[in-house]
C-alpha angles and dihedrals in degrees: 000000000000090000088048096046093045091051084064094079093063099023112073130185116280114267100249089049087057091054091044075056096050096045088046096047089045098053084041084066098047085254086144096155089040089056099044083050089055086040090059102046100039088042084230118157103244092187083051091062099052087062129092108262099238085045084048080057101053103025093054096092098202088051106044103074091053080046101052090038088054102052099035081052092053096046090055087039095059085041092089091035093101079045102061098025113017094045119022102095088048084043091055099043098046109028104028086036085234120162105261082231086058098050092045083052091051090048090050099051091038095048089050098048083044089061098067088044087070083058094043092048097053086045093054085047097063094044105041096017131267097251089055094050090051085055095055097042091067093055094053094042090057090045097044080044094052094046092049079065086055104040123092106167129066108253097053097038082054094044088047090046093051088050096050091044093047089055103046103041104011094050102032088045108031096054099009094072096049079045098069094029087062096038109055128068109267088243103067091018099115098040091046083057099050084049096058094045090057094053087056094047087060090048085060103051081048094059096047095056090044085056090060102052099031091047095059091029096048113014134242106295085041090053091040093054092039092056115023109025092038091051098046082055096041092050093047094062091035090065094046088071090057123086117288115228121205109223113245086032111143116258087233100049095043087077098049 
């Protein structure tokens, strides 16, 4: 939070949030003919603004179906969260008879090669698009999830942990969230984000109930599949239907 706060002093608003807050300020003061000016030069939705920013959301027929896909696909995405990170050391030693050494070495490797997939995934984002990356990360989460079931040994279940890992955080955070940024108009921007992350945070209090029941009624390699390997497929269909972004596109032109 310091070093957030301290970055403030170099780091300004971006340009076409300046001009929401002139508009704003200017209808705020009954400056009706000043803000259809800026309205006009700036090609901001005036009407737009009056609205409350989640009906903005839902009611802005070229962004709701990006709105709805992104945060459906985070919600089945955070479904297997409690899978891959809640779990997975209790999962290890009890289903898979690891010693409970081996499984917190296994966390910790995979955790600090994780760390620079943050980092990868972002990368790949800007050069391929974000969407795109999201996409890909929930194949790779249901195969590195399907392969954990298989694995015995350390290295491969490492290597499979890292890969279902990489897909389900690195991918769906490290481009999702410029994603969105990118995607949604500046004036509900902030809101549209903390939407989608509370869609993920009740994913992820579904997933841990399922885990629960599915764990005693299936087993461990039918509760892995069920919750880990199924989401990664389902959210990678879910975030086609949002909107595709061509890497290098403008800020400005990419919400029109």
């Amino acid at each position: 939070m310091i070093l957030v706060i301290i970055a403030r002093r170099w780091i300004s608003e971006p340009e076409r949030f300046e001009r929401v807050r002139q508009i704003r300020k200017a209808l705020r003061q009954g400056q009706i003919q000043y803000a259809q000016q800026l309205q006009e030069k700036y090609k901001i939705n005036t009407e737009e603004l009056k609205k409350v920013t989640w009906h903005q959301i839902i009611s802005d027929i070229r962004f709701r179906r990006t709105a709805l896909a992104s945060m459906i696909a985070y919600f089945i995405n955070s479904i297997n969260w409690p899978v891959i990170d809640g779990f997975v050391t209790y999962w290890l030693v009890n289903f898979k008879g690891w010693p409970e050494s081996e499984a917190i070495k296994l966390t910790l490797i995979g955790s600090a090669v994780i760390y620079f997939g943050y980092v990868s995934a972002g990368f790949l984002g800007d050069i391929i698009g974000r969407r795109k990356v999201i996409a890909i990360g929930g194949i790779i989460s249901a195969l590195g999830v399907y392969l954990m079931t298989v694995s015995n040994s350390f290295w491969p279940m490492t290597i499979a942990w890292i890969l279902a890992f990489y897909g389900n955080g690195a991918c769906m955070a490290g481009a999702g969230f410029g994603y969105w940024a990118e995607v949604a108009p500046t004036r509900v921007r902030s809101t549209f984000i903390g939407m989608v992350y509370a869609s993920g945070m009740l994913g992820a209090m579904l997933g841990t109930f399922l885990f629960g029941i599915l764990y005693t009624a299936v087993g461990g390699a039918l509760t892995w599949i069920y919750l880990g390997s199924i989401p990664g497929i389902l959210w990678t269909v879910t975030i086609l239907f949002a909107k595709r972004v061509k890497p290098g596109t403008p800020l400005e032109e990419i919400s029109q």
